[in-house]
C-alpha positions in Angstrom: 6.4 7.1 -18.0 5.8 6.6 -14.3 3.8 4.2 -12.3 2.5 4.4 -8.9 0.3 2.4 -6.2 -2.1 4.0 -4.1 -2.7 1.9 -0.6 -5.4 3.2 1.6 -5.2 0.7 4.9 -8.9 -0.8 5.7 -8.3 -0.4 9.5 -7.3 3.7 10.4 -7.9 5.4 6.9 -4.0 6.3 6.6 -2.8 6.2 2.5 0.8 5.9 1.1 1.1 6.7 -2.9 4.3 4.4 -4.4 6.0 4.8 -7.5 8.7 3.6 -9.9 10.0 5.0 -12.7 9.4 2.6 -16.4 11.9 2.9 -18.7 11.1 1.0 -22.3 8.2 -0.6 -20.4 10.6 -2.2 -18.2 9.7 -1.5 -14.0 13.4 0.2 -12.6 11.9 -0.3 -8.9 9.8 -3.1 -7.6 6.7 -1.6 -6.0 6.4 -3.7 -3.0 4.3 -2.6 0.2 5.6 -5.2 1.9 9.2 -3.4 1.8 7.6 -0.4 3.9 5.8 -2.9 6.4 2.1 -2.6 4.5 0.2 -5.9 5.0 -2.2 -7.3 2.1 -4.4 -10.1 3.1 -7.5 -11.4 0.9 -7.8 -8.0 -1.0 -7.7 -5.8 2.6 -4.7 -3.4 2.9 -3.1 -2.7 6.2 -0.3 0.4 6.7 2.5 -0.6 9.5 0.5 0.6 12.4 -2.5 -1.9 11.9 -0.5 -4.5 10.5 0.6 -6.4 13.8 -2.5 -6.6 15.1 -3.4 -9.1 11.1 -0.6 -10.6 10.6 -0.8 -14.9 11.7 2.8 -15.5 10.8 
């Protein structure tokens, strides 16, 4: 059984699809946008590109 993520960023419209593979309902990869630079603030998505431009850190 696999799992994946669909992000579609809120800002230019570009989408990635994640996955990980589940093995005995256990996750074998972490699906974490954050990893490929994707930004998630207050339930808005941002791909790298846009994200800069949000992120207060």
């Amino acid at each position: 059984m696999a799992m994946t993520l669909q992000l579609a960023c809120d800002d230019c419209g570009e989408s990635e699809e994640l996955g990980a593979a589940m093995m005995e309902g256990n996750l074998t990869a972490d699906l974490d946008p954050a990893e490929l630079g994707w930004l998630s603030l207050a339930g808005e998505d941002f791909c790298p590109s846009c994200a800069p431009a949000h992120d207060e850190r």
